[in-house]
C-alpha positions as CSV (number, residue, x, y, z in Angstrom):
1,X,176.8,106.9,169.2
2,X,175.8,109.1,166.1
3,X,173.2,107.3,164.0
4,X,173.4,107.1,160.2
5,X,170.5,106.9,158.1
6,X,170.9,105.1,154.7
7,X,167.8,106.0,152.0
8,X,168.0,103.1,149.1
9,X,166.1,104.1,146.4
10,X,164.5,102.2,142.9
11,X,162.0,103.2,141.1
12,X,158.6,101.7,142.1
13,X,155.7,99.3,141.0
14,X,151.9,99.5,140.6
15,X,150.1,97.9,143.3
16,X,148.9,94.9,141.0
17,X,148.6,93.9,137.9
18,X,144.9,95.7,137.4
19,X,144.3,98.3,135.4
20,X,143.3,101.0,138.0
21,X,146.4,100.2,139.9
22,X,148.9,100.4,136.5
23,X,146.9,103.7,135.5
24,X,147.7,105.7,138.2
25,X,151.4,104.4,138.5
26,X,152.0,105.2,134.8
27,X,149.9,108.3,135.4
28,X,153.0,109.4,138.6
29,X,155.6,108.0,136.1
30,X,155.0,109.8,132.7
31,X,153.8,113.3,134.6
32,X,157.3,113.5,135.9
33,X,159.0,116.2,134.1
34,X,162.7,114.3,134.2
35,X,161.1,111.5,132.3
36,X,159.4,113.4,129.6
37,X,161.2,116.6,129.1
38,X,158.6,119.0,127.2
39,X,156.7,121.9,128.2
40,X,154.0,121.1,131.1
41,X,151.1,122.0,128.8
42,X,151.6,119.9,126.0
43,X,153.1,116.8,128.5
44,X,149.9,116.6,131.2
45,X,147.8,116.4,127.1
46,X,150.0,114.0,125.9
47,X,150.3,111.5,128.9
48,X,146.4,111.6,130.8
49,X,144.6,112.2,127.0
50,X,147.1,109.9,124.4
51,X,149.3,107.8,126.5
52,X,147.9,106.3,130.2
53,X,144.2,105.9,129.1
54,X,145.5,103.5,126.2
55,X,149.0,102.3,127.1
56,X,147.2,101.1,130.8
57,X,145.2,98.4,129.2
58,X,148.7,96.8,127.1
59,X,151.0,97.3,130.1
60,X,148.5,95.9,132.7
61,X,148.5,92.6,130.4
62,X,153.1,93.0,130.6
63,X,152.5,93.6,134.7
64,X,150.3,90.0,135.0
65,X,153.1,88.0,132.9
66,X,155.5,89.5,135.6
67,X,153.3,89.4,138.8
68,X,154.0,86.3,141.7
69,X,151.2,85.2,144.1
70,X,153.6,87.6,146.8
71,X,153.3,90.6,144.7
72,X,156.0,92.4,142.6
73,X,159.6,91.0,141.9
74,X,161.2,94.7,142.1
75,X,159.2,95.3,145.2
76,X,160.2,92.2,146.7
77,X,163.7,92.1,145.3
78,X,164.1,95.3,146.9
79,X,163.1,94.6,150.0
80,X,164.9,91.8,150.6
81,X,168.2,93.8,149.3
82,X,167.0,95.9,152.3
83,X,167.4,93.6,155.2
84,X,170.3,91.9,154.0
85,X,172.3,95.4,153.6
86,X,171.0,96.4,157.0
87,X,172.5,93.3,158.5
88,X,175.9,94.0,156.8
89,X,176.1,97.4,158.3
90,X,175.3,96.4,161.6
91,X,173.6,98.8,164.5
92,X,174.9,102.3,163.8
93,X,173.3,102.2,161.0
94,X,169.5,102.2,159.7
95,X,168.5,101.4,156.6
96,X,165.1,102.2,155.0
97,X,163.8,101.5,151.2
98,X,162.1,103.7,149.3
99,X,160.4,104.1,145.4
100,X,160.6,107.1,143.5
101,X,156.4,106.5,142.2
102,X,154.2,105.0,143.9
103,X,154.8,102.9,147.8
104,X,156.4,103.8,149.7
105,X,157.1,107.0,148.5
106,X,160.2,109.3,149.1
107,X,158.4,111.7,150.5
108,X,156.9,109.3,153.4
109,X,160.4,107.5,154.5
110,X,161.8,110.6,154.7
111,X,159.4,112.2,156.9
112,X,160.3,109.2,159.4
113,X,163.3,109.2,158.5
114,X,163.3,112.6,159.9
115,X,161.7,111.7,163.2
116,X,164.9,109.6,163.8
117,X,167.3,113.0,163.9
118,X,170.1,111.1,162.2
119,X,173.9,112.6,162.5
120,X,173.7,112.0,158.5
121,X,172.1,110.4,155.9
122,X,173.3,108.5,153.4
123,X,171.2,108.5,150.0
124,X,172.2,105.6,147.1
125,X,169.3,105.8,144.0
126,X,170.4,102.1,142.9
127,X,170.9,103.0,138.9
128,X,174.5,102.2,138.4
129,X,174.6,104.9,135.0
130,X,173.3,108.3,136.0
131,X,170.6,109.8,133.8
132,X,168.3,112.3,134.9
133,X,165.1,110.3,134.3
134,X,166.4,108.1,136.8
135,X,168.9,109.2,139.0
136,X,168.3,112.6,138.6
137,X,164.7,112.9,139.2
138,X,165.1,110.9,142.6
139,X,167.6,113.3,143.9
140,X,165.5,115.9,143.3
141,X,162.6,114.2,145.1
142,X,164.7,114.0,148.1
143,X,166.4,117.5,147.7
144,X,162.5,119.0,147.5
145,X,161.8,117.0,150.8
146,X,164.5,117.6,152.8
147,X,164.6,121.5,151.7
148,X,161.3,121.4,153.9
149,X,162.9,120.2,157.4
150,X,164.1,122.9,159.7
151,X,166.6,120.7,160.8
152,X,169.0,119.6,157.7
153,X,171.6,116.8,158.8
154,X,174.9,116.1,156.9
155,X,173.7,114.7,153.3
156,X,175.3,112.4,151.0
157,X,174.2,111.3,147.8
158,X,175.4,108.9,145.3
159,X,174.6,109.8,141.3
160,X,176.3,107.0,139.8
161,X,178.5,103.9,140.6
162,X,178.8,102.3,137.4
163,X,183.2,102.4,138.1
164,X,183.0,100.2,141.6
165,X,184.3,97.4,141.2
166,X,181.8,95.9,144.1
167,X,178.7,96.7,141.7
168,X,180.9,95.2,138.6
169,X,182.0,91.7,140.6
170,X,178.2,91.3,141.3
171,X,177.6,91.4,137.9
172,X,180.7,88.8,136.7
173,X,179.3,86.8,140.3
174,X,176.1,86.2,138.3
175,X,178.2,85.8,134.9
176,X,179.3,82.5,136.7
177,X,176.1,80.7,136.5
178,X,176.4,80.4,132.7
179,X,179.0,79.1,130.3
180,X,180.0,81.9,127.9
181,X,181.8,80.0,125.8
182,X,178.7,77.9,124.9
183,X,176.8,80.9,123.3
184,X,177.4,82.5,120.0
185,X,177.0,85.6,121.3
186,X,176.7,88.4,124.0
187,X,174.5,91.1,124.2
188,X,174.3,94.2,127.1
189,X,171.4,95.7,126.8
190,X,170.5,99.1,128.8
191,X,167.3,100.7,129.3
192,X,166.8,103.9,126.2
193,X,166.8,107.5,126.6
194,X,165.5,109.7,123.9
195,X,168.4,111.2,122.1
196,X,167.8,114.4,123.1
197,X,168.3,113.6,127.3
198,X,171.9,113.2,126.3
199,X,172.0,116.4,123.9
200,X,170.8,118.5,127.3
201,X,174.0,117.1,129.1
202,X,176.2,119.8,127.1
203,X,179.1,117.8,126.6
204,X,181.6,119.3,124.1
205,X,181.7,117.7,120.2
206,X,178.6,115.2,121.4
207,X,175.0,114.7,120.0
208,X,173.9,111.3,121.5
209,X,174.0,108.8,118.5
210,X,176.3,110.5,116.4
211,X,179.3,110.6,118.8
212,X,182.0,107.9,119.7
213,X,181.5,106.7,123.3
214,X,182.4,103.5,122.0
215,X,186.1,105.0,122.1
216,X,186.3,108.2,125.0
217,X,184.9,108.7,128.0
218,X,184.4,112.2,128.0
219,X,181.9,113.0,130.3
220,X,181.2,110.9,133.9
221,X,177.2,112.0,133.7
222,X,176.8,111.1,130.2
223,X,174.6,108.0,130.2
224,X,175.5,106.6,126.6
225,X,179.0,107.2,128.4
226,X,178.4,105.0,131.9
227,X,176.6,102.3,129.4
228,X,179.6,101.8,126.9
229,X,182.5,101.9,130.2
230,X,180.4,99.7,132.3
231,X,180.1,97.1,129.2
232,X,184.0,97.7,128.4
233,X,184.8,96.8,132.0
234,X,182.6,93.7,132.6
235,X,184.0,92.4,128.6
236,X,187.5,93.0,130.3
237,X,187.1,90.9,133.1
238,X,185.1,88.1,131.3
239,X,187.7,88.0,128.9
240,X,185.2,88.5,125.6
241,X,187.0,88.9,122.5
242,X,185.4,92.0,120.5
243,X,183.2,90.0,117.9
244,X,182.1,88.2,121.0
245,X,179.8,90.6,122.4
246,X,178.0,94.1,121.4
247,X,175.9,96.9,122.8
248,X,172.4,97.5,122.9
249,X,169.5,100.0,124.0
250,X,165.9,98.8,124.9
251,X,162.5,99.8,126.1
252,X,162.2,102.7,122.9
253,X,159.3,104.4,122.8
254,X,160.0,105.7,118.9
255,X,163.1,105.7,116.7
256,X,164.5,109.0,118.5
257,X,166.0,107.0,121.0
258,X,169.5,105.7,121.5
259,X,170.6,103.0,119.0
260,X,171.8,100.4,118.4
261,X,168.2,99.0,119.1
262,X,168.3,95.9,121.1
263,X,164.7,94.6,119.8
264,X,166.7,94.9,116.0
265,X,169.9,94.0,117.1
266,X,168.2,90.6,118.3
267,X,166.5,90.3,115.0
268,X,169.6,90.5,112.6
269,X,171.7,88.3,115.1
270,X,169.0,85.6,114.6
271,X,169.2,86.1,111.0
272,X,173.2,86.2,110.7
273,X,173.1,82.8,112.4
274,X,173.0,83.0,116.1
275,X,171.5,80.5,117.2
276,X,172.6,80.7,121.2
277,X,172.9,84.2,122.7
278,X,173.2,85.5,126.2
279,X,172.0,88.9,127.5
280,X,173.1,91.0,130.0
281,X,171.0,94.0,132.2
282,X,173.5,96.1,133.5
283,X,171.2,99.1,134.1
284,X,168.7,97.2,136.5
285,X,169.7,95.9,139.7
286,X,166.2,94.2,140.5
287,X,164.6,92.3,138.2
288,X,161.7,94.1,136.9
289,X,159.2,93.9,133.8
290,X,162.1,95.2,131.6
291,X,164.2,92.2,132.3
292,X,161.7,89.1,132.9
293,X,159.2,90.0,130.3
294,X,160.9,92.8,127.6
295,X,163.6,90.5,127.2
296,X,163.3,86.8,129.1
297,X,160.3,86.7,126.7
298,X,159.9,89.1,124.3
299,X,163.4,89.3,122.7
300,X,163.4,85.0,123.2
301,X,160.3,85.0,121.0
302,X,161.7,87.6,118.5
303,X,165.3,85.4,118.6
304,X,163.1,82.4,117.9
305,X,160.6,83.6,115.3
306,X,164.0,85.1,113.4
307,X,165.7,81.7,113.1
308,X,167.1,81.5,116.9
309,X,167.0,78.5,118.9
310,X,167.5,79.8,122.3
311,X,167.9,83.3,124.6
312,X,169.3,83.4,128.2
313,X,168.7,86.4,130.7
314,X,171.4,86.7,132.8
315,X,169.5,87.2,136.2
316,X,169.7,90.8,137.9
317,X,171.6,91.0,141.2
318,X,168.7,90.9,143.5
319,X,169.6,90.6,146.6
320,X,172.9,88.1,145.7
321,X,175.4,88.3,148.9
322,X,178.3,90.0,146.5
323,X,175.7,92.8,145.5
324,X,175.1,93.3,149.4
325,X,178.7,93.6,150.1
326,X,179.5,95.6,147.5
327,X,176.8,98.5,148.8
328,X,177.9,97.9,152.1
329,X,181.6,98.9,151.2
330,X,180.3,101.6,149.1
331,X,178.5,103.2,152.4
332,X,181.3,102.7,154.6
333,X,184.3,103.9,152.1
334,X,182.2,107.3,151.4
């Protein structure tokens, strides 16, 4: 029987919450030339001299708010997503995990991976919108790895998957554990990308904040794009009315980024009134510090301090059974 190899990919955790440990993850992150985009020169000066010897210290106090006595949720979200898939797929097929920085690395489950001599593998980076900081740079990761084998089997990769319907009934699965009519609003909030990741996309008559996703989708590998049609599908099938719910980017590093900002989009609905509001994660499939602490705390203190009373997180899909099924049939129907 001819053996299939699946590679799930996310993308990775420090060790611990210590210093070192969050250094040198930060330090593999921010070097990566998909994530920040300038010359190499100018990048190594501006992430080992200005960024990681600073930023290690503040995000190393984030990492301990997020860290459980078994280790890292995205680690062991993952993990556990792992297990469950490979029991769905059953015998013909092997499934292995892997983290674009740090353990285990890309490099090292493909090297056993390649010791296995699969017929073909299968490889799914689990970000549901494509960008190249995420999806892009883990492709290429693998690419660079398998290039070396002298023995290439059949490859297939998955970019994107924000359109399945499996990934978007996870999502409305989870929608189900709150009342929606009970909040004043909705919020789907997405992880940023500087403005000028989505200028390099070349797509005709757009420049990231100044044109209308909210209306076309004109290009399948435009993030902004997979953001606004993966919020436009989920509203559908919860039934929101327009004014019920709105868009949001988080995790900016400066006010290049793509707007609306969720951190001020929080702000002015706690001052408009809102004192109830519900947020969605789209972009993250495993909770992870951007979804516990950046906003299960910090946009529920900013709501708060602005006049809010209270912020729900709608919970990532982990390792929920509909989220299983839904990679499983998105493997089998390739």
């Amino acid at each position: 029987m001819k053996k299939t190899g699946v590679l799930l990919i996310n993308l990775g955790t420090p060790n611990s919450p210590r210093v070192l440990h969050v250094g040198l993850y930060l330090f593999a992150f921010l070097n990566d030339s998909r994530v920040i985009d300038i010359p190499k020169i100018l990048r190594w000066f501006l992430v080992n001299i200005l960024i990681v010897p600073f930023r290690m210290f503040s995000s190393a106090k984030e990492y301990k708010k997020l860290w459980t006595k078994e280790g890292s949720p995205l680690l062991l979200h993952s993990q556990e997503f792992k297990v469950k898939v490979q029991a769905e797929l059953g015998e013909n097929y092997r499934v292995h995990l892997a983290m674009r920085y740090n353990e285990p690395s890309i490099k090292e489950v493909l090297n056993s991976m390649e010791k296995e001599q699969y017929y073909e593998i299968i490889v799914l980076p689990l970000y549901p919108q494509y960008a190249s900081s995420s999806n892009g740079t883990a492709i290429e990761e693998v690419m660079r790895t398998i290039s070396k084998w002298w023995v290439i089997p059949n490859i297939k990769i998955i970019s994107k998957f924000f359109e399945d319907e499996g990934y978007l009934e996870s999502i409305i699965s989870r929608a189900k554990e709150f009342d929606l009519d009970s909040y004043d609003h909705i919020l789907f909030s997405y992880h940023g990308l500087p403005t000028r990741h989505i200028d390099k996309c070349k797509i005709e008559n757009c420049s990231a904040n100044s044109c209308d996703c909210s209306k076309v989708n004109k290009n399948s590998y435009c993030y902004k794009s997979n953001c606004y049609h993966t919020t436009y599908k989920l509203a559908e099938k919860l039934k929101l009315e327009n004014y019920k719910y709105s868009i949001c980017f988080q995790s900016r590093l400066n006010n290049k980024w793509l707007t609306p900002f969720a951190d001020k989009e929080v702000i002015k609905l706690a001052k408009s009134g809102a004192k109830k509001i519900l947020v969605f994660s789209p972009a993250f499939v495993a909770d992870c510090l951007e979804t516990t602490v950046e906003i299960g705390e910090g946009f529920q203190e900013l709501f708060i301090d602005n006049g809010g009373v209270q912020l729900d997180l709608v919970p990532s899909l982990n390792a929920h059974p509909r989220w299983v099924k839904a990679v499983k049939d998105i493997i089998l129907n390739l």
